[in-house]
N, CA, C and O atoms as CSV, one atom per row, in Angstrom:
chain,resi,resn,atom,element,x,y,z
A,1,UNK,N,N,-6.021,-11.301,25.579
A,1,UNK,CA,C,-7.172,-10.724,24.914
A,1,UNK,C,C,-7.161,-11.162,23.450
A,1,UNK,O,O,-6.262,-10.782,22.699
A,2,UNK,N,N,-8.279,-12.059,22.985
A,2,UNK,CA,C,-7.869,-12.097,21.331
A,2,UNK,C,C,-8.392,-11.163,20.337
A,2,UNK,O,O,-9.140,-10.330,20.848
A,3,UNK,N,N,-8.288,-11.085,19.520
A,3,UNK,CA,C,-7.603,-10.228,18.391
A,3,UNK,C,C,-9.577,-10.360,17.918
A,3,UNK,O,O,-10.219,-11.410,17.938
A,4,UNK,N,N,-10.043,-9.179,17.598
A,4,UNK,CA,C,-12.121,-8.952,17.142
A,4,UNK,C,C,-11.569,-9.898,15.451
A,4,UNK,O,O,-10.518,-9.782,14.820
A,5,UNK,N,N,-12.855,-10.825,15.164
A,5,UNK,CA,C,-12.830,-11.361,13.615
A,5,UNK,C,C,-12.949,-10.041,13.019
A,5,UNK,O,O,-14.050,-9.538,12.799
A,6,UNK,N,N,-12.047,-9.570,12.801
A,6,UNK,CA,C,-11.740,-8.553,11.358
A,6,UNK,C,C,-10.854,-9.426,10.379
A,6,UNK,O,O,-9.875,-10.063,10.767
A,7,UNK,N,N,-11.248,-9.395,9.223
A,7,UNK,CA,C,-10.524,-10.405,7.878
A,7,UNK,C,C,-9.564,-8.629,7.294
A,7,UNK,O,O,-9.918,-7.451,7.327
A,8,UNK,N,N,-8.579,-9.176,6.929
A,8,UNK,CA,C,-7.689,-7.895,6.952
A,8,UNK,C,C,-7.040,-8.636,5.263
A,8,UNK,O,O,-6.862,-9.789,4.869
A,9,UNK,N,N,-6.855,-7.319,4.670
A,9,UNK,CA,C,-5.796,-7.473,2.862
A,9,UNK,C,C,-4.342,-6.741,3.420
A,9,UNK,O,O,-4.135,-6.196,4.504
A,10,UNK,N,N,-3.691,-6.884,2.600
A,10,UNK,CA,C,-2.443,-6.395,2.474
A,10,UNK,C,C,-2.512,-5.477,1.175
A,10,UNK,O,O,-2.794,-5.982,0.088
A,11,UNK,N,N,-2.326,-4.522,1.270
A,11,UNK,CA,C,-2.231,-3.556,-0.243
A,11,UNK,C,C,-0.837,-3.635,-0.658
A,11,UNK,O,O,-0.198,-3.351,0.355
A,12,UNK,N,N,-0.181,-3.826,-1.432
A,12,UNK,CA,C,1.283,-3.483,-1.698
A,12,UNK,C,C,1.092,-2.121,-3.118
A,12,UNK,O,O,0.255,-2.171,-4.019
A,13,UNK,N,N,1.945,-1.224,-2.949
A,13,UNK,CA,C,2.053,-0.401,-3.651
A,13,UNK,C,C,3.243,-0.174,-3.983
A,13,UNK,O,O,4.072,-0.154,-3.074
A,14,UNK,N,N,3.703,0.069,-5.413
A,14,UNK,CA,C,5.005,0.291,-5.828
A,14,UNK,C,C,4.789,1.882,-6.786
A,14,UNK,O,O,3.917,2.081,-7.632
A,15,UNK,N,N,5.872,2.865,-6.336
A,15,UNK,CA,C,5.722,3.812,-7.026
A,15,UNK,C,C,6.912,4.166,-7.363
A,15,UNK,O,O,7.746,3.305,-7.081
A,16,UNK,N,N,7.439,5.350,-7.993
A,16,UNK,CA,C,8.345,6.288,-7.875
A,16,UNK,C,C,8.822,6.611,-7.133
A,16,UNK,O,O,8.340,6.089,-6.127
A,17,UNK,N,N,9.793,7.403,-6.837
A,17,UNK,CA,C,10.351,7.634,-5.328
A,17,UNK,C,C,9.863,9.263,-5.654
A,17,UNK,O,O,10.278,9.888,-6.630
A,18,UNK,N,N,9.076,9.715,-4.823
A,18,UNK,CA,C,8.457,11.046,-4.161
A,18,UNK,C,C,7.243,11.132,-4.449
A,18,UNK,O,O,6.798,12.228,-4.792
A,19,UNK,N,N,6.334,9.902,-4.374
A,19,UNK,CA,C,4.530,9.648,-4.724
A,19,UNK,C,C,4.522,9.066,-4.026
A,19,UNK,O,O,3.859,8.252,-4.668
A,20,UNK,N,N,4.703,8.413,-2.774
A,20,UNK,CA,C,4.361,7.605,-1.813
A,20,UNK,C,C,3.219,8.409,-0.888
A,20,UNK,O,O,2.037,8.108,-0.721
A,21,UNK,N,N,4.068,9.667,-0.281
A,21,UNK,CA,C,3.179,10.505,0.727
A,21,UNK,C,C,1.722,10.848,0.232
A,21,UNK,O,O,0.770,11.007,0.997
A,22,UNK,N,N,1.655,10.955,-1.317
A,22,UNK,CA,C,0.563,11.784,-1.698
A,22,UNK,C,C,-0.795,10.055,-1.908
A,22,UNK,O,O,-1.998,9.867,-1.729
A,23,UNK,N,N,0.423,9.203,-2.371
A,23,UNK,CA,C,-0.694,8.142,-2.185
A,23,UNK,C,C,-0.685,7.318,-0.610
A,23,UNK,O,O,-1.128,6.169,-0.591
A,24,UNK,N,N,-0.372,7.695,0.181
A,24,UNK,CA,C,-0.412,7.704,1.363
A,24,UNK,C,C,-1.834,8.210,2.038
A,24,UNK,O,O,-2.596,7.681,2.846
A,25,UNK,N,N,-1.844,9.594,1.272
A,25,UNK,CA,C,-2.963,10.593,1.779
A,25,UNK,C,C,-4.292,10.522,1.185
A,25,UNK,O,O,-5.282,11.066,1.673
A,26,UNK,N,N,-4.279,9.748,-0.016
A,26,UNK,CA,C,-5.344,9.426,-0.569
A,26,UNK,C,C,-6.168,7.912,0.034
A,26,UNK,O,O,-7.363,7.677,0.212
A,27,UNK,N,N,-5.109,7.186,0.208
A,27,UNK,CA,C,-5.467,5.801,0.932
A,27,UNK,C,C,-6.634,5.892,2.254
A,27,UNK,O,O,-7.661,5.256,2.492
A,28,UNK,N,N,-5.725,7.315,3.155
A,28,UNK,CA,C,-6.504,7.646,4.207
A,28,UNK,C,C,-7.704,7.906,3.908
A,28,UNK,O,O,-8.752,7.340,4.218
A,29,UNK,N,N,-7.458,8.934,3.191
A,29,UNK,CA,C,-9.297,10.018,2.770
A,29,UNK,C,C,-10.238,8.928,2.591
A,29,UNK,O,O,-11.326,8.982,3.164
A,30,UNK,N,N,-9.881,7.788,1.738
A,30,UNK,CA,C,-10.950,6.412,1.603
A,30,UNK,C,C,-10.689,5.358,2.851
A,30,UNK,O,O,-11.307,4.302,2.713
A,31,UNK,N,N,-10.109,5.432,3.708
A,31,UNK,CA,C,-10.761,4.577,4.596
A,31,UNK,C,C,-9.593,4.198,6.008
A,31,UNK,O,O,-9.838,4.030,7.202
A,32,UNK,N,N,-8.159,4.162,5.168
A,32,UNK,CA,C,-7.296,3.353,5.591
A,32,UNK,C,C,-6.934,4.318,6.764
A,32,UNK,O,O,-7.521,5.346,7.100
A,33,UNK,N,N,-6.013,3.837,7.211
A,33,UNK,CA,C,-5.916,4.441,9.060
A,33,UNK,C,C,-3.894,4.944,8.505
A,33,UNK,O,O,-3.376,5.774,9.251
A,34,UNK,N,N,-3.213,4.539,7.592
A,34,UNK,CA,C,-1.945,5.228,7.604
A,34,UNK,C,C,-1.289,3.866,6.467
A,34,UNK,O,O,-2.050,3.171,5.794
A,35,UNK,N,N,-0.280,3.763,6.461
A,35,UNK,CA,C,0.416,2.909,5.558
A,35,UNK,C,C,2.019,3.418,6.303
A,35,UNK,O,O,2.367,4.417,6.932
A,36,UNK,N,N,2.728,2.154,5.849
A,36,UNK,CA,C,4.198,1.939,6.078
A,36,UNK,C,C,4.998,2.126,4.579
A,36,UNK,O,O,4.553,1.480,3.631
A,37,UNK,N,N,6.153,2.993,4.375
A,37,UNK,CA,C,6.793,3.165,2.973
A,37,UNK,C,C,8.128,2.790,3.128
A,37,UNK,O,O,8.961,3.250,3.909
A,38,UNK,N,N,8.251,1.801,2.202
A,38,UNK,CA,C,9.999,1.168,2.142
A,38,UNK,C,C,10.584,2.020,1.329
A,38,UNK,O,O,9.870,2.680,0.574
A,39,UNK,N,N,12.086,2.193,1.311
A,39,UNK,CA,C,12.419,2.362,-0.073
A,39,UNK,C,C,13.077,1.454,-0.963
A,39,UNK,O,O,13.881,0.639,-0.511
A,40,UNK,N,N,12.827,1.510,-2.122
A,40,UNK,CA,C,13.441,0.584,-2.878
A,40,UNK,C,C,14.210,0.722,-4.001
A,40,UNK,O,O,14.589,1.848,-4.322
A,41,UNK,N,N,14.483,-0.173,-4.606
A,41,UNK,CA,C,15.026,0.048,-6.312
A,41,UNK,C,C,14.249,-0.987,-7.442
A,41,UNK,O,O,13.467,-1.866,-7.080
A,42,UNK,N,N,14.522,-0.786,-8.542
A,42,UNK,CA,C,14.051,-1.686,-9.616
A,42,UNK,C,C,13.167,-0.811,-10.437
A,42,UNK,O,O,12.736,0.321,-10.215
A,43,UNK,N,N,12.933,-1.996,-11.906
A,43,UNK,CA,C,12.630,-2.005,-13.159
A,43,UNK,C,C,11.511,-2.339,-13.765
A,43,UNK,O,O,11.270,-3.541,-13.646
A,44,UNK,N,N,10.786,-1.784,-14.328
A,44,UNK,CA,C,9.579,-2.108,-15.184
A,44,UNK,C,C,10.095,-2.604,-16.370
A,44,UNK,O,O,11.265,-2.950,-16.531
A,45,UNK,N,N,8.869,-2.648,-17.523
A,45,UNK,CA,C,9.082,-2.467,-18.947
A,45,UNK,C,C,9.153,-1.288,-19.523
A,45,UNK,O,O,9.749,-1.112,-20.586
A,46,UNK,N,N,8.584,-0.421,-18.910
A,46,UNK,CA,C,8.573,0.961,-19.440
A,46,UNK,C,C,10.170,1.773,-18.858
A,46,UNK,O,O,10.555,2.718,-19.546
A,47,UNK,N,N,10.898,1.434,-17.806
A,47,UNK,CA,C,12.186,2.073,-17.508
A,47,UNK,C,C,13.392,1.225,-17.941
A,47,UNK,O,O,14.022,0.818,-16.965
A,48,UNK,N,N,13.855,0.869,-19.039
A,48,UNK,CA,C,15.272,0.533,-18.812
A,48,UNK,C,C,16.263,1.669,-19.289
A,48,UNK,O,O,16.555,1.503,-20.474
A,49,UNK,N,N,16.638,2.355,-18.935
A,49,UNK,CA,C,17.706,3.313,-18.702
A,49,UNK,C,C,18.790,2.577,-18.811
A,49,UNK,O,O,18.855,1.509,-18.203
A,50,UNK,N,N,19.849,3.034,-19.626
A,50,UNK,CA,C,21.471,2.775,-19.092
A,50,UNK,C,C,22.215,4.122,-19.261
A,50,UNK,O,O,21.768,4.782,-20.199
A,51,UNK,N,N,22.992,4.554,-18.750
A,51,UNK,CA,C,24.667,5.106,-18.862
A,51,UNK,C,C,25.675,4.466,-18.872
A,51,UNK,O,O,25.927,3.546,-18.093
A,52,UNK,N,N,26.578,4.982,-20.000
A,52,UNK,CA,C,27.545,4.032,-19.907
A,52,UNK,C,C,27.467,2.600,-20.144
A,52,UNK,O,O,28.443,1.877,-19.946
A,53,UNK,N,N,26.296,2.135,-20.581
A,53,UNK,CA,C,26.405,0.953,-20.800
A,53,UNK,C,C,26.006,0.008,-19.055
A,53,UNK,O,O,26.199,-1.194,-18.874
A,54,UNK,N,N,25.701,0.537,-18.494
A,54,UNK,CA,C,25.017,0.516,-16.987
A,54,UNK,C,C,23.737,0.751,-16.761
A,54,UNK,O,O,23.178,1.846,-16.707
A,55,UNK,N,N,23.173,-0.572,-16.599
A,55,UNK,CA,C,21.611,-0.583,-16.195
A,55,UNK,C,C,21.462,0.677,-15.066
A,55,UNK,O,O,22.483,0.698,-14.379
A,56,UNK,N,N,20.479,1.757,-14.658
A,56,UNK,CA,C,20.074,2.384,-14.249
A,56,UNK,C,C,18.712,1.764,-13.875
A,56,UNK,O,O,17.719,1.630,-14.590
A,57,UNK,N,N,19.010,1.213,-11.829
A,57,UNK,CA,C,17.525,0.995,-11.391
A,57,UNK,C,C,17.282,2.534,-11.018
A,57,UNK,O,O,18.075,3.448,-10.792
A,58,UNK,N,N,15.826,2.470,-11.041
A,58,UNK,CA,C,15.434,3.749,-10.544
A,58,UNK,C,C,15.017,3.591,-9.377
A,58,UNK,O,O,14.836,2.386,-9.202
A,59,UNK,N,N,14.655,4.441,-8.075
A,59,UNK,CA,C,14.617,4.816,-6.805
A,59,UNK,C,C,13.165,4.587,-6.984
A,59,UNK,O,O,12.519,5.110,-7.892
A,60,UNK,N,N,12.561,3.613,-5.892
A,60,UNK,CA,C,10.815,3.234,-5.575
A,60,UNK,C,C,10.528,3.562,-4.856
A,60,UNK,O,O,11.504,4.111,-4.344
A,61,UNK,N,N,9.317,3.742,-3.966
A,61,UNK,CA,C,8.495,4.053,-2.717
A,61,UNK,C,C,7.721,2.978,-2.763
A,61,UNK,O,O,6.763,2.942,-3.536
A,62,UNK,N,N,8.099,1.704,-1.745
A,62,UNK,CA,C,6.874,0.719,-1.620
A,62,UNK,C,C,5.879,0.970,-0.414
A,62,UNK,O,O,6.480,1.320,0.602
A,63,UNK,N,N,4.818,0.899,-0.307
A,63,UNK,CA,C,3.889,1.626,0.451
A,63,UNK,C,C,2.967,-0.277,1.025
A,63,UNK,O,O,2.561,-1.187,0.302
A,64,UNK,N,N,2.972,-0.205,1.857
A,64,UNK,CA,C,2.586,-1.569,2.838
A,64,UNK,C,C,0.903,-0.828,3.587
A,64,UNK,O,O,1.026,0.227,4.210
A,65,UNK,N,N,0.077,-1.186,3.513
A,65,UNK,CA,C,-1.123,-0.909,3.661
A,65,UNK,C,C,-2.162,-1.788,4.475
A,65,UNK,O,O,-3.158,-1.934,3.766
A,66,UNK,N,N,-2.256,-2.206,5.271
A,66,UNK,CA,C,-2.978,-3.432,6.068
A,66,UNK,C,C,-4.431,-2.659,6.042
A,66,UNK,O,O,-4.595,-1.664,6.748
A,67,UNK,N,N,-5.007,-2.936,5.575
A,67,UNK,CA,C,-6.819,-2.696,5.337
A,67,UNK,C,C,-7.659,-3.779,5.833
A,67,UNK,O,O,-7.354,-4.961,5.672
A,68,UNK,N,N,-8.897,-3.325,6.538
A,68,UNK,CA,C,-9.784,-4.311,6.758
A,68,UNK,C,C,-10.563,-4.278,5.211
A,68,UNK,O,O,-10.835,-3.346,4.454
A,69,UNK,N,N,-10.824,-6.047,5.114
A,69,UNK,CA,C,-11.006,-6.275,3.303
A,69,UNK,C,C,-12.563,-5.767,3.281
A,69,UNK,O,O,-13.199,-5.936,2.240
A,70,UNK,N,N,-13.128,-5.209,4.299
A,70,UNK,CA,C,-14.825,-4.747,3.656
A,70,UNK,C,C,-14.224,-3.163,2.792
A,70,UNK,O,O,-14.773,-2.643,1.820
A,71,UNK,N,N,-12.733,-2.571,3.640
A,71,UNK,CA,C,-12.541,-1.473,2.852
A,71,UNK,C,C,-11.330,-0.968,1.472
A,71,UNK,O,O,-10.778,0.009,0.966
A,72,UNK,N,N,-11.503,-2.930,1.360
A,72,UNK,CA,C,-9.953,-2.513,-0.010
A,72,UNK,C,C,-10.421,-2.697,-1.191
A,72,UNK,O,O,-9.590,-3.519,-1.578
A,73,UNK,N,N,-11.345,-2.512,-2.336
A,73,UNK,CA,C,-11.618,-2.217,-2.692
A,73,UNK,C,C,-11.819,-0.131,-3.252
A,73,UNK,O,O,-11.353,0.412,-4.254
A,74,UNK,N,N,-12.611,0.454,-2.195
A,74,UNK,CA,C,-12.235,1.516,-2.084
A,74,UNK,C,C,-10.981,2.260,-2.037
A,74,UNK,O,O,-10.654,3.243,-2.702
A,75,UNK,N,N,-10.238,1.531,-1.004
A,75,UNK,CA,C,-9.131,2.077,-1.117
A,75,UNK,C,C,-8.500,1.852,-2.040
A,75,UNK,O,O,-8.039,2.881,-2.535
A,76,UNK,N,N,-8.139,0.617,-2.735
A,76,UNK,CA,C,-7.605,0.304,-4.050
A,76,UNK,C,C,-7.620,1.007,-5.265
A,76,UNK,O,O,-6.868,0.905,-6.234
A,77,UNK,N,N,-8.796,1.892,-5.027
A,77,UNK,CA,C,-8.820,2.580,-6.039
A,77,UNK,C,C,-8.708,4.116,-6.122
A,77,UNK,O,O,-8.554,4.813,-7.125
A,78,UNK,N,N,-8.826,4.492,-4.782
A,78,UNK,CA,C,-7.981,5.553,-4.109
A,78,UNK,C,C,-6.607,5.500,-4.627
A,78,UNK,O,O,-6.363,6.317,-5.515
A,79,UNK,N,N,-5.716,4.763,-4.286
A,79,UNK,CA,C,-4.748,4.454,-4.485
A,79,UNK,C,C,-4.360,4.589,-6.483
A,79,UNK,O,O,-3.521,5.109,-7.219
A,80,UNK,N,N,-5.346,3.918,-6.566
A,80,UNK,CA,C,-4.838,4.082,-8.412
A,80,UNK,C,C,-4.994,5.170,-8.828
A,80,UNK,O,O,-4.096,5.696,-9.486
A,81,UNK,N,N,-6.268,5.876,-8.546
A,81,UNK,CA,C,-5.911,7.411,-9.039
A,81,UNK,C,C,-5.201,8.386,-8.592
A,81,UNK,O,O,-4.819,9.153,-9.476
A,82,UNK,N,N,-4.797,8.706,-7.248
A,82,UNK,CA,C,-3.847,9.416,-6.754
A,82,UNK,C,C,-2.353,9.017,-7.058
A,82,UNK,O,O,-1.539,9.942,-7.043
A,83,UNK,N,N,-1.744,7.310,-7.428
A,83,UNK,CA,C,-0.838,7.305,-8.239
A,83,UNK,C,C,-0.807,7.337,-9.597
A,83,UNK,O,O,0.269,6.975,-10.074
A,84,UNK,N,N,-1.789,7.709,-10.493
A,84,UNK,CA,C,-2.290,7.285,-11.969
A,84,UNK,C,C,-1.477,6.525,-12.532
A,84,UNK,O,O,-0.647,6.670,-13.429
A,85,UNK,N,N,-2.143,4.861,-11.268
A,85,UNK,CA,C,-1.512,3.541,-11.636
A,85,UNK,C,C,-2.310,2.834,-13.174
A,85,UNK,O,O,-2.463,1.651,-13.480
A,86,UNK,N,N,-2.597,3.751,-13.715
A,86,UNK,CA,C,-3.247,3.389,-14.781
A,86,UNK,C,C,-2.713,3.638,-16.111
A,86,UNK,O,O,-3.105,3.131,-17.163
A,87,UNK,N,N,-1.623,4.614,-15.916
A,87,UNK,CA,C,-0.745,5.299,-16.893
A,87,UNK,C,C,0.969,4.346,-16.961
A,87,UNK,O,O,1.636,4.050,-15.970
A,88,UNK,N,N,1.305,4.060,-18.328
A,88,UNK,CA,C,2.454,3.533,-17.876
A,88,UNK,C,C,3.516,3.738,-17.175
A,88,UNK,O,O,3.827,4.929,-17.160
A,89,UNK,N,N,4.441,2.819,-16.378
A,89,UNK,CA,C,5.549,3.582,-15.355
A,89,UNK,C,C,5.235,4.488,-14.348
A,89,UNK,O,O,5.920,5.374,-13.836
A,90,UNK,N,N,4.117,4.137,-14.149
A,90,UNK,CA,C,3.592,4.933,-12.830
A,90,UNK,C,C,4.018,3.993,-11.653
A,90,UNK,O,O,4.478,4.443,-10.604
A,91,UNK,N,N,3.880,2.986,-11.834
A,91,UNK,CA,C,3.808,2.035,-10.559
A,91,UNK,C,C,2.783,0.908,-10.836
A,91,UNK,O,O,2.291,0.662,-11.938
A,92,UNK,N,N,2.539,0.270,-9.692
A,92,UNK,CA,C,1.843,-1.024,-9.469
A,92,UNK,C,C,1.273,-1.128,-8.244
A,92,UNK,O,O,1.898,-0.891,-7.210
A,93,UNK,N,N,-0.424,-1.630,-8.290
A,93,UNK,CA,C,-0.692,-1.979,-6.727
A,93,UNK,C,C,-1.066,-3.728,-6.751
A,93,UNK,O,O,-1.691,-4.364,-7.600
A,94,UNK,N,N,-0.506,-4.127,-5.648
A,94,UNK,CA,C,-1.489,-5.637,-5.676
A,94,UNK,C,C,-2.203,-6.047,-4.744
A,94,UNK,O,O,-1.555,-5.548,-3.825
A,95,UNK,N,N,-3.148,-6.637,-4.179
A,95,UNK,CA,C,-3.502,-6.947,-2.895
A,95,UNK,C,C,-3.295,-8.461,-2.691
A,95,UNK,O,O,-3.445,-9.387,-3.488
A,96,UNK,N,N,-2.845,-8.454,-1.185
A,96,UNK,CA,C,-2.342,-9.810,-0.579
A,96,UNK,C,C,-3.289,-10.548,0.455
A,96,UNK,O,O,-2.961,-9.996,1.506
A,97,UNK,N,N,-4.102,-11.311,0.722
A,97,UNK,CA,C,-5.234,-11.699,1.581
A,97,UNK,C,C,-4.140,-11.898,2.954
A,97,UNK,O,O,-3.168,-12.569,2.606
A,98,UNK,N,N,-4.092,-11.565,4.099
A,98,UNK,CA,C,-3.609,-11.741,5.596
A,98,UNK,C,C,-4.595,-12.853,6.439
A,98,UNK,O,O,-5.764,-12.818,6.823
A,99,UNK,N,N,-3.246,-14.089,6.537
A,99,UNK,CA,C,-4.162,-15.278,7.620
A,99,UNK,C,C,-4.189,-14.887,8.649
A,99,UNK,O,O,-5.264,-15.246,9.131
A,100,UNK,N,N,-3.421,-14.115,9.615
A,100,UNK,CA,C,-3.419,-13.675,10.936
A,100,UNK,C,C,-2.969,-12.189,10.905
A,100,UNK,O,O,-2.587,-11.569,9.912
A,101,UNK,N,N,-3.105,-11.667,12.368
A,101,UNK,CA,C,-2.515,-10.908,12.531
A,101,UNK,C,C,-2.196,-10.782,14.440
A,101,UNK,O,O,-2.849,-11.493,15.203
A,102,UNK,N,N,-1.601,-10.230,14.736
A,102,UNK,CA,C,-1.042,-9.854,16.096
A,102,UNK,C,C,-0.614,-8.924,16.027
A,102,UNK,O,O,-0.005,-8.570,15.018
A,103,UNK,N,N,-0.819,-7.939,17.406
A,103,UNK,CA,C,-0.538,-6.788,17.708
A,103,UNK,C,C,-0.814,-5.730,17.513
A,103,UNK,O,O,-0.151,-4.724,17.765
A,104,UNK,N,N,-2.431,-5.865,16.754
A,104,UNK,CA,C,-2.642,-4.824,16.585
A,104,UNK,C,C,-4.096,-4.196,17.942
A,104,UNK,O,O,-5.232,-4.671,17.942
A,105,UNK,N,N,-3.699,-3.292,18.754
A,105,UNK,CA,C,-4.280,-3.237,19.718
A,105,UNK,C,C,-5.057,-1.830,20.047
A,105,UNK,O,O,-5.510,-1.412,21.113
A,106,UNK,N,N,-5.040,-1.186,18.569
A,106,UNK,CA,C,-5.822,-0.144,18.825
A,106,UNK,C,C,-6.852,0.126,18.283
A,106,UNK,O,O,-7.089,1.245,17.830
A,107,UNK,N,N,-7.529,-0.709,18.240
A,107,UNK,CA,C,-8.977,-1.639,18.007
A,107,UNK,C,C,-9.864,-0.742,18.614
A,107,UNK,O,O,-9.804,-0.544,19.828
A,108,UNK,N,N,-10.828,-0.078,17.768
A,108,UNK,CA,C,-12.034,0.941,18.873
A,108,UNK,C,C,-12.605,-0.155,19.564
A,108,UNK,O,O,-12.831,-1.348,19.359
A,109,UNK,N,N,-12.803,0.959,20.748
A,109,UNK,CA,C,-13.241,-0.256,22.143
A,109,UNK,C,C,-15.002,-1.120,21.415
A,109,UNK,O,O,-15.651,-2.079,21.834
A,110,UNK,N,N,-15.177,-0.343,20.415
A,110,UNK,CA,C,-17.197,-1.320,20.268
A,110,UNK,C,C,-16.824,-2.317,19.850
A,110,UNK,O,O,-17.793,-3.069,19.751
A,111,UNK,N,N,-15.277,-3.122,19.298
A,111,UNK,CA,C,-14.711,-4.476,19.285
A,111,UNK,C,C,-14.716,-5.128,20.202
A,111,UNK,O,O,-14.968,-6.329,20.104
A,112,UNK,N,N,-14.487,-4.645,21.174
A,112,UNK,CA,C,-14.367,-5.443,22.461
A,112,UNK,C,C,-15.535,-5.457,23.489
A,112,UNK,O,O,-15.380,-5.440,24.710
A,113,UNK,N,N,-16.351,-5.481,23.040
A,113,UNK,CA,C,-17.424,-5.476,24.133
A,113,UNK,C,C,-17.252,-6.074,25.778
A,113,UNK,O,O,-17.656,-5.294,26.640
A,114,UNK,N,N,-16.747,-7.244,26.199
A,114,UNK,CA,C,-16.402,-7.787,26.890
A,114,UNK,C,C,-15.083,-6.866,28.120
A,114,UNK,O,O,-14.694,-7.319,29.196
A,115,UNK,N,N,-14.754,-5.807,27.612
A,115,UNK,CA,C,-13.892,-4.752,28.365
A,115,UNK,C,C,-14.876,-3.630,29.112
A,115,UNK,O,O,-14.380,-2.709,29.761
């Protein structure tokens, strides 16, 4: 069965570690169907911390977002105000354009007409 022409973005989101869920929930309300959250580490310009003379990374929430691109825009900006990626050391979003995709199979059936 092949895959309906939907053109799909990649959202990447970098936050704090315990703002992921809430920009998770905002992503939805504008459009998106859920997001995937890594955890991570690392440094801005606004965090260099040391102790001891020991860089201090701080604890991230990267948030992975696959959007169809008629709705990233919206969501993009969902996303910035529910992380107030606009304020320093809040985080970062970027979007990534997707050449393919596979496996994604829970496609409302008015994609598939042919079923």
């Amino acid at each position: 069965m092949a895959q309906p022409d939907i053109e799909y973005d990649l959202i990447v989101t970098i936050v704090n570690k315990g703002f992921a869920q809430e920009v998770v929930e905002a992503s939805k309300k504008a459009g998106a169907e859920g997001g995937t959250i890594l955890q991570g580490r690392g440094t801005g310009i606004h965090e260099k911390a040391k102790l001891f003379n020991i860089v201090i990374e701080p604890e991230k929430e990267v948030i992975l977002t696959l959007i169809d691109r008629k709705k990233t825009e919206r969501v993009l900006d969902a996303i910035m105000k529910s992380g107030q990626l606009d304020k320093p050391g809040k985080g970062i979003a970027f979007v990534m354009k997707v050449e393919r995709t596979v496996g994604i199979n829970h496609i409302p059936a008015e994609c598939h007409p042919d079923e």
